[in-house]
Each structure stands twice: as structure tokens, then as C-alpha cells.
MOPAC internal coordinates of N, CA, C and O (Angstrom, degrees):
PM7 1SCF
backbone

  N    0.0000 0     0.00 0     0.00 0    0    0    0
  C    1.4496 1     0.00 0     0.00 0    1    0    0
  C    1.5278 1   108.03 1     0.00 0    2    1    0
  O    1.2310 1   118.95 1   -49.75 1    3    2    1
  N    1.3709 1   119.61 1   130.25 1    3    2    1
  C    1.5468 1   123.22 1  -179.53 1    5    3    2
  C    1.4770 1   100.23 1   -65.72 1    6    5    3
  O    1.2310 1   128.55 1   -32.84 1    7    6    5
  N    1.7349 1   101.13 1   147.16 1    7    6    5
  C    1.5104 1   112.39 1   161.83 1    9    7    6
  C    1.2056 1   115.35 1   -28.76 1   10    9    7
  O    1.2310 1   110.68 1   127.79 1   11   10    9
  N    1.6996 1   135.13 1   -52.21 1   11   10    9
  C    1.5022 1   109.71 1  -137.71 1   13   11   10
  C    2.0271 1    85.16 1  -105.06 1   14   13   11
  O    1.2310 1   125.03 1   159.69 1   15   14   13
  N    1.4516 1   107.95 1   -20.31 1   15   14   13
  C    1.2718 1    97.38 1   160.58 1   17   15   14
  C    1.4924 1   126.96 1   -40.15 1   18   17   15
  O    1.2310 1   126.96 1   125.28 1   19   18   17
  N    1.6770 1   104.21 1   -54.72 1   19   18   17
  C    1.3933 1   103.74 1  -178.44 1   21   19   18
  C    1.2767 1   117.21 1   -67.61 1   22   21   19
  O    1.2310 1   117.69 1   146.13 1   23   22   21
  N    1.4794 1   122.01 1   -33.87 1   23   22   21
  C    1.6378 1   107.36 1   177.16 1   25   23   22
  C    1.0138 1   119.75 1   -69.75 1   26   25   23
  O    1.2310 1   123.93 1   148.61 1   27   26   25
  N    1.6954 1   110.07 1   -31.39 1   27   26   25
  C    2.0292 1    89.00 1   177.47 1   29   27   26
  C    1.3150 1   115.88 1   -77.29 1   30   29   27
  O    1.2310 1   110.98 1  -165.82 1   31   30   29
  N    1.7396 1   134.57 1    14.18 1   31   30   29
  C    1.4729 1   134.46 1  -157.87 1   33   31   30
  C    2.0249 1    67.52 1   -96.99 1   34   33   31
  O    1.2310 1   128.45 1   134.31 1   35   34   33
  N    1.3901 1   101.33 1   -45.69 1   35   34   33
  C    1.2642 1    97.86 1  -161.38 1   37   35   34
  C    2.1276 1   115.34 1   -59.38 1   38   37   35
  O    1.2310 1   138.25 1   140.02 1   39   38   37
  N    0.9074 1    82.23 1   -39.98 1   39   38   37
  C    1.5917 1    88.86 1  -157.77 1   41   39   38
  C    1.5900 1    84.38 1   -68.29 1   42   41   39
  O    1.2310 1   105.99 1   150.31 1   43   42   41
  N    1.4694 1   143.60 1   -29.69 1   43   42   41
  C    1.4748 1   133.86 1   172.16 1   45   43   42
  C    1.0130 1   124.02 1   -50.57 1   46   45   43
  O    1.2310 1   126.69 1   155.13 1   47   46   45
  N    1.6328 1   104.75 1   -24.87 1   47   46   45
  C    1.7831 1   107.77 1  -162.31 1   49   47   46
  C    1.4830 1    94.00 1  -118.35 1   50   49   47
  O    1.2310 1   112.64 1   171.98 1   51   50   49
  N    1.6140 1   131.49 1    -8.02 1   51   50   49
  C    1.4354 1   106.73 1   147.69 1   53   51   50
  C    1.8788 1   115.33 1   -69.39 1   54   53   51
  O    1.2310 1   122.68 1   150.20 1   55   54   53
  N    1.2196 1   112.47 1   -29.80 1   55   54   53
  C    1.2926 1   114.74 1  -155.28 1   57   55   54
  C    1.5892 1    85.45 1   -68.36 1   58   57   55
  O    1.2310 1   127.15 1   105.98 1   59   58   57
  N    0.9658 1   103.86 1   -74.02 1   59   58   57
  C    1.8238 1   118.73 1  -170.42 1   61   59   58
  C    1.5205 1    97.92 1   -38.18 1   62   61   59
  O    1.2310 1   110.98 1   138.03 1   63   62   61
  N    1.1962 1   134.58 1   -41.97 1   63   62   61
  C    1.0233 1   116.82 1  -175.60 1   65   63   62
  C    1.3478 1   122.02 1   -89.03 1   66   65   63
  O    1.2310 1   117.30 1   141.33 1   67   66   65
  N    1.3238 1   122.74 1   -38.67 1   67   66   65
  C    1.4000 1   110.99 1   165.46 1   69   67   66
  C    1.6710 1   129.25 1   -55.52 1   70   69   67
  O    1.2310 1   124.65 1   142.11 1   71   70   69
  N    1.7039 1   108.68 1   -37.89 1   71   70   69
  C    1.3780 1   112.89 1   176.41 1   73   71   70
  C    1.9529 1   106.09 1   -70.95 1   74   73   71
  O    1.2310 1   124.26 1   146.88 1   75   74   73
  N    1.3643 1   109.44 1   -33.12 1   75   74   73
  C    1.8625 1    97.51 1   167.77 1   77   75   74
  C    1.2224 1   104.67 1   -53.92 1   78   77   75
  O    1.2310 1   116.92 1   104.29 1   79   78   77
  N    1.4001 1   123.46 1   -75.71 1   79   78   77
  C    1.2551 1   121.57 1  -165.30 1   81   79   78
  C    1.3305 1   143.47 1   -43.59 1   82   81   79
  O    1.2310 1   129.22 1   149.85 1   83   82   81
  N    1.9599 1    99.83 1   -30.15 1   83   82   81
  C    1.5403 1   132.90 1   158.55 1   85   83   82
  C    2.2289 1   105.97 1   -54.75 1   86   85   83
  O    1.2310 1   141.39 1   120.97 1   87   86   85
  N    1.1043 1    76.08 1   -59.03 1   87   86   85
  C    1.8435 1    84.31 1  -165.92 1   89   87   86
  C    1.6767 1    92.15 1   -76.78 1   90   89   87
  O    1.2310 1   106.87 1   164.82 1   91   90   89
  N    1.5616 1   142.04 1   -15.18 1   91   90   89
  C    1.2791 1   120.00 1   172.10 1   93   91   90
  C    1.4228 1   107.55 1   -88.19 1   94   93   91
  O    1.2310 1   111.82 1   160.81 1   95   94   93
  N    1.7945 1   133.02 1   -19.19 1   95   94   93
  C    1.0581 1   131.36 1   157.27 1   97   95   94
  C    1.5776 1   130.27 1   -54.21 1   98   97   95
  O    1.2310 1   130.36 1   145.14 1   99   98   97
  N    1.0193 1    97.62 1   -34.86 1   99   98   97
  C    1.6066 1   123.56 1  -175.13 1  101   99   98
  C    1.9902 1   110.33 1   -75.35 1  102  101   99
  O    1.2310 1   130.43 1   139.01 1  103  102  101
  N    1.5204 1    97.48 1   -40.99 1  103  102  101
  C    1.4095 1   111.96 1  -161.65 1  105  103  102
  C    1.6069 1    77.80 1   -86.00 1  106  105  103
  O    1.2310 1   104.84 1   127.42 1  107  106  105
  N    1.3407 1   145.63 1   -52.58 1  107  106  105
  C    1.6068 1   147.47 1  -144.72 1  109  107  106
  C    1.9378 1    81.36 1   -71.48 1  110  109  107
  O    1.2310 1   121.63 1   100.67 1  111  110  109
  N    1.2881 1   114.49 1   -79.33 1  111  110  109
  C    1.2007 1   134.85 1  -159.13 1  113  111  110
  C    2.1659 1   107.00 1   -25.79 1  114  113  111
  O    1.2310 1   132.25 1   115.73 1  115  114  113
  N    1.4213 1    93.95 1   -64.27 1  115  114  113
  C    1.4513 1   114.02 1   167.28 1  117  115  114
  C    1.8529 1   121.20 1   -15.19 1  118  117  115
  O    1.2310 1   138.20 1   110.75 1  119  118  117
  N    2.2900 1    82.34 1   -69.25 1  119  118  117
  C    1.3647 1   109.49 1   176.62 1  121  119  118
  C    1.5303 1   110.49 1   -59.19 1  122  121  119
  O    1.2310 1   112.98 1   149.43 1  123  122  121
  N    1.3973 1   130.88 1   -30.57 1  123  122  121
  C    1.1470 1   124.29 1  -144.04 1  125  123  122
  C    2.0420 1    86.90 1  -110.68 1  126  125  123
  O    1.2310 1   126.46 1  -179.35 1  127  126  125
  N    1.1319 1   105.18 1     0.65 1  127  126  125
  C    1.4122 1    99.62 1  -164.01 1  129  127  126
  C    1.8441 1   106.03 1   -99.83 1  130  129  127
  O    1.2310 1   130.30 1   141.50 1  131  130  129
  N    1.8030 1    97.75 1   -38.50 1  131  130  129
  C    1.0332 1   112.24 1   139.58 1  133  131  130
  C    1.6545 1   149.80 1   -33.75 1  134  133  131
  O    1.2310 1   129.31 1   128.70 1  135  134  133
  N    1.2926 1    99.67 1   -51.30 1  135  134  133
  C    1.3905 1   108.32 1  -179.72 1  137  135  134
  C    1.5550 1   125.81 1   -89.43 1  138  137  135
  O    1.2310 1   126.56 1   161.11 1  139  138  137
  N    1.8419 1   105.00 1   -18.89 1  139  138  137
  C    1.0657 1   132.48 1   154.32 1  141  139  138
  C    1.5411 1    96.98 1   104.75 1  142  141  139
  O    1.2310 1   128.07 1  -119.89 1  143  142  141
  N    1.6622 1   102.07 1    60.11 1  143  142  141
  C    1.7876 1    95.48 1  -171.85 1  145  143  142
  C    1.2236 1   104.06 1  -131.50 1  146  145  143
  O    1.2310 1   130.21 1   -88.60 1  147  146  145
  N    2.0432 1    97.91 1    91.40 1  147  146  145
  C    1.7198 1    89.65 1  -161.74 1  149  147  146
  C    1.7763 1   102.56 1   -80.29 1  150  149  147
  O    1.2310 1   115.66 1   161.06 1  151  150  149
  N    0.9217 1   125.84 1   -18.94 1  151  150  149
  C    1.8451 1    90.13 1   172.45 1  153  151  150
  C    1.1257 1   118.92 1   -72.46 1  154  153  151
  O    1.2310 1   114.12 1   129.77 1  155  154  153
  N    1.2862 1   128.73 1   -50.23 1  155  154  153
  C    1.6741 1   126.15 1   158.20 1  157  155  154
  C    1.8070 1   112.33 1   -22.92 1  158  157  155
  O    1.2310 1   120.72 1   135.30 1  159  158  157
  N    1.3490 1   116.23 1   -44.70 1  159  158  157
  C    2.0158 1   103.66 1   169.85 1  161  159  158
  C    1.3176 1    90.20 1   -86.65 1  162  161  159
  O    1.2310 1    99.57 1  -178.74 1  163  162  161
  N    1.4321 1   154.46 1     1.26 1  163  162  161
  C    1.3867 1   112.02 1   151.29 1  165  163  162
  C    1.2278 1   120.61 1   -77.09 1  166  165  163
  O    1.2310 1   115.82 1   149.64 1  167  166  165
  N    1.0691 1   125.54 1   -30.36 1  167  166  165
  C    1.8227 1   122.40 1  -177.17 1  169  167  166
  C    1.4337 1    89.56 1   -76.03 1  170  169  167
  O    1.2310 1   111.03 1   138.77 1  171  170  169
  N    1.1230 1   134.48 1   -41.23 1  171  170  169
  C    1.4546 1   116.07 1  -170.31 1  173  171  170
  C    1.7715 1   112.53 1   -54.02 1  174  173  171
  O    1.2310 1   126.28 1   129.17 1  175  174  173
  N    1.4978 1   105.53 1   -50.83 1  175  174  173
  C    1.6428 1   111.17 1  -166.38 1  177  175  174
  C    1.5698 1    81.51 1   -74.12 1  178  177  175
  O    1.2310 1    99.62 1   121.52 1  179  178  177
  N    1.8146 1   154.38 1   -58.48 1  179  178  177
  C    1.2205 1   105.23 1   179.90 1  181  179  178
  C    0.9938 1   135.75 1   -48.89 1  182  181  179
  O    1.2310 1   104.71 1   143.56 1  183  182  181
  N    1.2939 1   145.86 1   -36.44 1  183  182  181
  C    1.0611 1   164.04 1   146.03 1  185  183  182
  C    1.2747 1   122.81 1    -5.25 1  186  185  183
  O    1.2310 1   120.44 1   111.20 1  187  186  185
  N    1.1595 1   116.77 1   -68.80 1  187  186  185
  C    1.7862 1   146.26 1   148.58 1  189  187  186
  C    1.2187 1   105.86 1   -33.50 1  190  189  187
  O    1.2310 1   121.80 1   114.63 1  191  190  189
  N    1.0865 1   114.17 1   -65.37 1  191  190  189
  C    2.0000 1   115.27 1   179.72 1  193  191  190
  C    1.3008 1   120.54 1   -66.98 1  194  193  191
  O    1.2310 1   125.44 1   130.29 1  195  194  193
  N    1.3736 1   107.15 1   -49.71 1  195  194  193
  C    1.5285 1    99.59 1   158.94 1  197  195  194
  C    1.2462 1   147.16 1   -53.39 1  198  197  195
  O    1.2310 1   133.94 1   154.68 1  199  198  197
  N    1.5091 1    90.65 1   -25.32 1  199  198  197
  C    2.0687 1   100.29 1   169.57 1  201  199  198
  C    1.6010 1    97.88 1   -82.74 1  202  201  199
  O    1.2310 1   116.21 1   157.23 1  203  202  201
  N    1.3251 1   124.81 1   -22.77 1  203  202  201
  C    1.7011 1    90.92 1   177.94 1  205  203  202
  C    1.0198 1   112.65 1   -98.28 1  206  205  203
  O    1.2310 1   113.42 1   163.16 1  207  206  205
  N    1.3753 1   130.05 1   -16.84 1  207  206  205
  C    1.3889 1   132.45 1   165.81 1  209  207  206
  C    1.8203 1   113.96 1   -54.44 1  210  209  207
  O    1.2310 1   120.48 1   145.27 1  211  210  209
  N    1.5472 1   116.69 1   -34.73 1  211  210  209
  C    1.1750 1   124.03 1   173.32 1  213  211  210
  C    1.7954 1   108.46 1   -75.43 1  214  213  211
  O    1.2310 1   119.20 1   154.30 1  215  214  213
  N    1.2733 1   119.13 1   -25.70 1  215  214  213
  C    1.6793 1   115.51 1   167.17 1  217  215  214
  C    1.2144 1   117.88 1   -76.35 1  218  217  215
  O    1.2310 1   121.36 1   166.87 1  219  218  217
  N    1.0423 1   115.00 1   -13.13 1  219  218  217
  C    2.1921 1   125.02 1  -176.44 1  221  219  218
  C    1.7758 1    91.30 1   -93.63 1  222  221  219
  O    1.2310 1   129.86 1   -57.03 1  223  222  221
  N    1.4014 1    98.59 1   122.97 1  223  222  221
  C    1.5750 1   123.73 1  -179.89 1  225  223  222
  C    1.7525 1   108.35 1   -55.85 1  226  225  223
  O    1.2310 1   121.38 1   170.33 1  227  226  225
  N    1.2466 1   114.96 1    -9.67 1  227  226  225
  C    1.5083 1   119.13 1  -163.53 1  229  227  226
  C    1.9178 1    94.65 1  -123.69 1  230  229  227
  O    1.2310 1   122.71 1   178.94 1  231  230  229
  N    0.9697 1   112.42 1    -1.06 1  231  230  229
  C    1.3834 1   106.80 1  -177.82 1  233  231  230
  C    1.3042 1   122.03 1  -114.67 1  234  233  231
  O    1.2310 1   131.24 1   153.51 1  235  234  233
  N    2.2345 1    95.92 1   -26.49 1  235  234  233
  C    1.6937 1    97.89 1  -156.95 1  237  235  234
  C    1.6148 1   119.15 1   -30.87 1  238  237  235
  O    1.2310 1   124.90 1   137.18 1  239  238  237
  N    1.6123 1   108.20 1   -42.82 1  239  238  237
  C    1.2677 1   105.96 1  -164.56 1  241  239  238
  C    1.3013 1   121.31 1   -88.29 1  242  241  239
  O    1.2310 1   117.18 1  -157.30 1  243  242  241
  N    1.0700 1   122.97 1    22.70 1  243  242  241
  C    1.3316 1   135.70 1   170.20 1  245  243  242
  C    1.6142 1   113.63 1   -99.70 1  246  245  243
  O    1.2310 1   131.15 1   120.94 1  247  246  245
  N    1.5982 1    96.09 1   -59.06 1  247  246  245
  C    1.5097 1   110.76 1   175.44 1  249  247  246
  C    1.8119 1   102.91 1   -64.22 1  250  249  247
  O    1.2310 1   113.74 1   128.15 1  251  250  249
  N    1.1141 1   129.45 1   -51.85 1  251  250  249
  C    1.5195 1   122.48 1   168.38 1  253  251  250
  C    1.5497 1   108.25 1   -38.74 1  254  253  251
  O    1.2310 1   117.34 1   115.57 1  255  254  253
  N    1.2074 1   122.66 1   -64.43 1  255  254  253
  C    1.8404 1   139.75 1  -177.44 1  257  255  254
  C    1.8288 1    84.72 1   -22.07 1  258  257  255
  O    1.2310 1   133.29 1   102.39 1  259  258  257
  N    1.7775 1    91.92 1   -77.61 1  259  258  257
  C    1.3989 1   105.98 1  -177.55 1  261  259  258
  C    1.8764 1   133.24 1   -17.30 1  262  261  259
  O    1.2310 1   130.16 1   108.19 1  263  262  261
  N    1.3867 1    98.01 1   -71.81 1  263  262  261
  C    1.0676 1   135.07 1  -170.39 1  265  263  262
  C    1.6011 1    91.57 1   -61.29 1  266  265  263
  O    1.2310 1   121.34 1   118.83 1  267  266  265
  N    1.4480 1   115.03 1   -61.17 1  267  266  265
  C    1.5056 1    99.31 1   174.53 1  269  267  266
  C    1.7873 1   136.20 1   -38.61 1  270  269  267
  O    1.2310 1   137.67 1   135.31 1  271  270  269
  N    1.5333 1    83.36 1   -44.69 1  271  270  269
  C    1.6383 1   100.56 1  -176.68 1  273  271  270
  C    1.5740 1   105.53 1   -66.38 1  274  273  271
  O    1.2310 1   117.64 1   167.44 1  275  274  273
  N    1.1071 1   122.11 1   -12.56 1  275  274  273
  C    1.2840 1   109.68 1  -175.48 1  277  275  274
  C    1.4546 1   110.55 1   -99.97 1  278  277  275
  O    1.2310 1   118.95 1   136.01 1  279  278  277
  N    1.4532 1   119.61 1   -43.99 1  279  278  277
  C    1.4887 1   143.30 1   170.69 1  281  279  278
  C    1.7650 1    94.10 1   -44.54 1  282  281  279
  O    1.2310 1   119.63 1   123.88 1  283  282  281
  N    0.9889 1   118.31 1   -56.12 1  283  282  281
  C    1.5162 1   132.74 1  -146.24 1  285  283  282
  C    1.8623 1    85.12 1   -76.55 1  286  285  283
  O    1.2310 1   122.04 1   119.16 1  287  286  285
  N    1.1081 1   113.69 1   -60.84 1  287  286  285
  C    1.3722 1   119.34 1  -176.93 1  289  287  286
  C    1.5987 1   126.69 1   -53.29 1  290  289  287
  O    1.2310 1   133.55 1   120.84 1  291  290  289
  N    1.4118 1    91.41 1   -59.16 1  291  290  289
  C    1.5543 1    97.07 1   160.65 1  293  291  290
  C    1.5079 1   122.85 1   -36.74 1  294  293  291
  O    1.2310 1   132.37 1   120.72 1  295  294  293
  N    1.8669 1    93.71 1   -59.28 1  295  294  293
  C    1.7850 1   106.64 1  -175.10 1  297  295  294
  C    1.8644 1   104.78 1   -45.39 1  298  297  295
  O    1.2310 1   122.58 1   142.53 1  299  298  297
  N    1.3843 1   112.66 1   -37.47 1  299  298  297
  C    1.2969 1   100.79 1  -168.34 1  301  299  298
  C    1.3980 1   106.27 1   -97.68 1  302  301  299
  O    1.2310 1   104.67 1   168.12 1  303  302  301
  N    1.1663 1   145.92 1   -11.88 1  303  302  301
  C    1.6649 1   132.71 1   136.17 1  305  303  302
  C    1.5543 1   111.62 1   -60.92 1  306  305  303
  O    1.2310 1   115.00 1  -169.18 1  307  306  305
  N    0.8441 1   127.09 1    10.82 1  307  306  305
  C    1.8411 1   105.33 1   164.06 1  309  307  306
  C    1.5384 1    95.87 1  -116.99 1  310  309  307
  O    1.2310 1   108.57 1   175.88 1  311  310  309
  N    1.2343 1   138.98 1    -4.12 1  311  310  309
  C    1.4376 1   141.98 1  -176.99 1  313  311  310
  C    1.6723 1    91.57 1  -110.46 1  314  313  311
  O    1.2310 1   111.65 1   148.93 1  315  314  313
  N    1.1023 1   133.34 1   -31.07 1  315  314  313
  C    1.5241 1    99.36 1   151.63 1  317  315  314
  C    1.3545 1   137.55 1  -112.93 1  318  317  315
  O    1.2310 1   127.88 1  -147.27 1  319  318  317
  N    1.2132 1   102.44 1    32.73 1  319  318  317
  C    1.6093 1   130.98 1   154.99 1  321  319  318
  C    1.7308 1   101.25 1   -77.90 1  322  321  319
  O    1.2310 1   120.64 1   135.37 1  323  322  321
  N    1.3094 1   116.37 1   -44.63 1  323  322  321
  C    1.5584 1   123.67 1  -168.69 1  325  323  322
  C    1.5631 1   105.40 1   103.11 1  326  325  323
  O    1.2310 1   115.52 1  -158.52 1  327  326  325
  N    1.1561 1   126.10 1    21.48 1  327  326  325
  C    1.2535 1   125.67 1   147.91 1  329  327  326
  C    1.6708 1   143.93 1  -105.66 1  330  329  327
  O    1.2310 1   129.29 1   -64.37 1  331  330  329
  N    1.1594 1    99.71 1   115.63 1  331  330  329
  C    1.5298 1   119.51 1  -156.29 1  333  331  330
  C    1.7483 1    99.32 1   -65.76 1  334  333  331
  O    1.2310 1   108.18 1   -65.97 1  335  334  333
  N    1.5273 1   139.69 1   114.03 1  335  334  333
  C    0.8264 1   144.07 1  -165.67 1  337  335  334
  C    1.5161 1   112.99 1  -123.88 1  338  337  335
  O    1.2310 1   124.88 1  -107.78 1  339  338  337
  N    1.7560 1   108.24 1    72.22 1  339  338  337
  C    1.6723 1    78.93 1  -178.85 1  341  339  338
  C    1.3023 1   119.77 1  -117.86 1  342  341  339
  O    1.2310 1   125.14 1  -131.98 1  343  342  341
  N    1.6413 1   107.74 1    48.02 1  343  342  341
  C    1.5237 1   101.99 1   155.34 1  345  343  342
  C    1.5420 1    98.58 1   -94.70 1  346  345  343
  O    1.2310 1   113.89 1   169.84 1  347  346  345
  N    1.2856 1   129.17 1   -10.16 1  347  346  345
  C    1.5109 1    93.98 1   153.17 1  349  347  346
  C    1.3603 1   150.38 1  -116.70 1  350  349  347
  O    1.2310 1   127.44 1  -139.27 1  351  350  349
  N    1.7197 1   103.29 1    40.73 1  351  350  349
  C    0.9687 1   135.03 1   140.24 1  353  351  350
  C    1.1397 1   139.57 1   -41.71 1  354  353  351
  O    1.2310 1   131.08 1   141.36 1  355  354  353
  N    1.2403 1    96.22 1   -38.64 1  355  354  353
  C    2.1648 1   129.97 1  -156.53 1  357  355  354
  C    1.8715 1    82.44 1  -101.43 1  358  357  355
  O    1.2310 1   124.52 1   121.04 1  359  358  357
  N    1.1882 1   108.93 1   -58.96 1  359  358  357
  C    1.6086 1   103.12 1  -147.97 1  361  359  358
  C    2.4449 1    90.04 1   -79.88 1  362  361  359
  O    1.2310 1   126.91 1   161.25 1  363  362  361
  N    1.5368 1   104.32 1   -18.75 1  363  362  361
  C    1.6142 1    85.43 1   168.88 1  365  363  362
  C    1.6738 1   112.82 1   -79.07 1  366  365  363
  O    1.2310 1   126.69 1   133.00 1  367  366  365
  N    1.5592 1   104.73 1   -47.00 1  367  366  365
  C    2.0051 1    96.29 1   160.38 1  369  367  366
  C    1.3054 1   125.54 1   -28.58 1  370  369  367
  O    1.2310 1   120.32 1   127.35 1  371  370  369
  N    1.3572 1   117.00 1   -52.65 1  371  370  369
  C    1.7060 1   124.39 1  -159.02 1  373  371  370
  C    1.8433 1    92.92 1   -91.91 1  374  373  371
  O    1.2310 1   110.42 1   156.86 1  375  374  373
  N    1.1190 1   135.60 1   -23.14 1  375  374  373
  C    1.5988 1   133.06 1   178.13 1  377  375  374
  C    1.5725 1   112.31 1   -72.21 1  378  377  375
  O    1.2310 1   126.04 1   143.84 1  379  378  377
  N    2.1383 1   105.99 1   -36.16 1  379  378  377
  C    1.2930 1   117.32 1  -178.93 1  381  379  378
  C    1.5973 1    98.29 1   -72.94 1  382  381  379
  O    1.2310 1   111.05 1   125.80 1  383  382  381
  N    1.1856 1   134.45 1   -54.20 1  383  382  381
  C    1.2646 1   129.30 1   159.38 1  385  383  382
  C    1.5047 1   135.24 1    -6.40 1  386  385  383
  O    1.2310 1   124.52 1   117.83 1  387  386  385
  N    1.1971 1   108.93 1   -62.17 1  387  386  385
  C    1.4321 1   132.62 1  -154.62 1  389  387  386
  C    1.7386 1    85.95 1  -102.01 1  390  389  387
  O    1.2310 1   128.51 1   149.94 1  391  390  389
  N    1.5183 1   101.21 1   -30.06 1  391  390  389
  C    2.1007 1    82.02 1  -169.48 1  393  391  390
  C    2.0658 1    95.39 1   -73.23 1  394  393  391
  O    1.2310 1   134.20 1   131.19 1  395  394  393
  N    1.2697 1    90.14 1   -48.81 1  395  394  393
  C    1.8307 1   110.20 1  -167.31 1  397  395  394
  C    2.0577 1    95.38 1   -50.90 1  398  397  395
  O    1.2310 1   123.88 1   136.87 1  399  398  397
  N    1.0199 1   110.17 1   -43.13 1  399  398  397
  C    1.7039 1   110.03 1   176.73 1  401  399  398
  C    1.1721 1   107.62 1   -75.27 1  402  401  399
  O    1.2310 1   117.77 1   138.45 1  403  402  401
  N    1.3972 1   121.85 1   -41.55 1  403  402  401
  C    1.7083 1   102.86 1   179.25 1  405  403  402
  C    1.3951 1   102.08 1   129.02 1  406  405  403
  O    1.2310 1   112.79 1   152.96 1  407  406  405
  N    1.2436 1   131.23 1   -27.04 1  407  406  405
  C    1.5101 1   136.43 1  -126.22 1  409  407  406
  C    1.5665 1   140.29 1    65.67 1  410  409  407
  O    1.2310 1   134.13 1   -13.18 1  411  410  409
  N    1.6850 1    90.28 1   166.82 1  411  410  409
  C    1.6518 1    91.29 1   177.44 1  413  411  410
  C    1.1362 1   142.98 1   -51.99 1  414  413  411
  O    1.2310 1   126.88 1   132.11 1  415  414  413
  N    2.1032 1   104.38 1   -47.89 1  415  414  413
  C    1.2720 1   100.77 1  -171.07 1  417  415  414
  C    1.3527 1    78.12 1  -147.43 1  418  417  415
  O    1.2310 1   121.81 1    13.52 1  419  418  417
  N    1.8882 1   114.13 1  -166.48 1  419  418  417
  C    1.3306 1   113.91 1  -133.17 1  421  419  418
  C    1.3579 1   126.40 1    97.61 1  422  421  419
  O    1.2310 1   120.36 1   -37.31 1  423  422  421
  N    1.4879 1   116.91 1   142.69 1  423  422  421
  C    1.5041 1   125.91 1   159.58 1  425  423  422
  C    1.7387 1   105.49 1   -26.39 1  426  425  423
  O    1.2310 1   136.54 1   117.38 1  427  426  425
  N    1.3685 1    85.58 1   -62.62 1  427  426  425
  C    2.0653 1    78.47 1  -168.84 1  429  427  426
  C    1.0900 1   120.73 1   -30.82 1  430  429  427
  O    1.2310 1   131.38 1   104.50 1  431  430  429
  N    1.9108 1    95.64 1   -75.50 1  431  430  429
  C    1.4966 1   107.14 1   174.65 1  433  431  430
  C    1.2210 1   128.88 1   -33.92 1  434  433  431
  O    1.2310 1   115.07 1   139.19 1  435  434  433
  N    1.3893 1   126.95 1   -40.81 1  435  434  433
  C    1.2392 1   122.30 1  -171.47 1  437  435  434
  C    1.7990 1   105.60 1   -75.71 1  438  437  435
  O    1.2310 1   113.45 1   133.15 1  439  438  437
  N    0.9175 1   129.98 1   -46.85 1  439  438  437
  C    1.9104 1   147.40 1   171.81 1  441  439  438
  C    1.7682 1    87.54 1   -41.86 1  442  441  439
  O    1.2310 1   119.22 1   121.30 1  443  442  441
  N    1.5955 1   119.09 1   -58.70 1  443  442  441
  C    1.3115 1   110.11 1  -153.12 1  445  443  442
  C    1.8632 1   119.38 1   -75.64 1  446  445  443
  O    1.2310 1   123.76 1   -35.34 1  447  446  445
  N    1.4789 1   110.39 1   144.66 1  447  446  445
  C    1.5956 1   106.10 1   174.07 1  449  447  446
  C    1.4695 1   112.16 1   -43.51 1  450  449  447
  O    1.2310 1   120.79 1    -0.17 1  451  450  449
  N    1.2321 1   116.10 1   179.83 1  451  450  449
  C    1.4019 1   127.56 1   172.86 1  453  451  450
  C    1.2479 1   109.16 1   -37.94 1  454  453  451
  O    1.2310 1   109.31 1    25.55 1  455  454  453
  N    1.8057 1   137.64 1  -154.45 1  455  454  453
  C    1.5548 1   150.15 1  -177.65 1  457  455  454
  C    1.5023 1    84.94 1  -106.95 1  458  457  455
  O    1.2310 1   120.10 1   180.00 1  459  458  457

């Protein structure tokens, strides 16, 4: 696969993933604000901040850091609840990704080799 192939496979699956994670923080927060489940809107608004902090070229890796700790945490309260969760499995893989590369775009990105 050519270089610029691979970066734009890349820059889709930061985008896609930070804006899911933004709009599933956003969409959780709502529900939870609704139902009256205030720790549930706190992980949501981290959550939320961390996905845009992970789309800003100067933050990704902070907001990724973030985003892990929460993914990572969650993953291990629904596994000892007894629920097997592995879309967020997929979405802590693809966050370690994007933190360990740097991001899509940006000064960096552009300086850095392929993904």
C-alpha cells in the first residue's frame, strides 16, 4: 500500500474515532443526565474532553492518555460485572495506535514516516 494511501487510511480512523467517541460521550452524558446518573455524566464529560483534546494536533497524546484511562477502566468494570466488552477492546487498540503514532495531522504528522 503507498505511503499517502496509508496516511489517509490513517487520518480516517483517528477522525472516526475521536468524533465516535466525542458524540458517544456526549450521547452517554445526555442519557445519564436524564436519568439522573451523576457519575455516569462525569465519565461522560471526561470522555467528551478527551476526544477533543485527542483531535487537537497538540493534545492528541494527552487526550489519547485520557481516553485510555477511561476505556481501560470501564473495560474492567464490565468484565467484572461478567460482561465481555470487546468493542472496547478495539476502540483502546485503535486510541494506543493513534497516541504511539502521534496523530493524523499537524506539523508532526506531516515531518513523520508513514503509520
Amino acid at each position: 500500500m503507498a505511503a499517502s494511501t496509508e496516511r489517509s487510511a490513517f487520518r480516517v480512523l483517528h477522525a472516526v474515532l475521536g468524533l465516535g467517541l466525542f458524540g458517544t460521550g456526549v450521547d452517554t452524558l445526555i442519557r445519564s443526565l436524564r436519568d439522573g446518573q451523576t457519575p455516569l455524566a462525569l465519565v461522560a464529560i471526561v470522555t467528551a474532553t478527551a476526544a477533543v483534546l485527542f483531535l487537537i494536533p497538540r493534545t492528541v497524546r494527552a487526550g489519547g492518555a485520557l481516553l485510555l484511562l477511561v476505556v481501560l477502566t470501564v473495560l474492567a468494570q464490565q468484565t467484572i460485572r461478567g460482561a465481555w466488552r470487546l468493542d472496547l477492546m478495539v476502540f483502546a487498540a485503535a486510541i494506543w495506535l493513534v497516541v504511539a503514532r502521534g496523530g493524523a495531522w499537524g506539523p508532526a504528522a506531516a515531518a513523520a514516516p508513514g503509520p
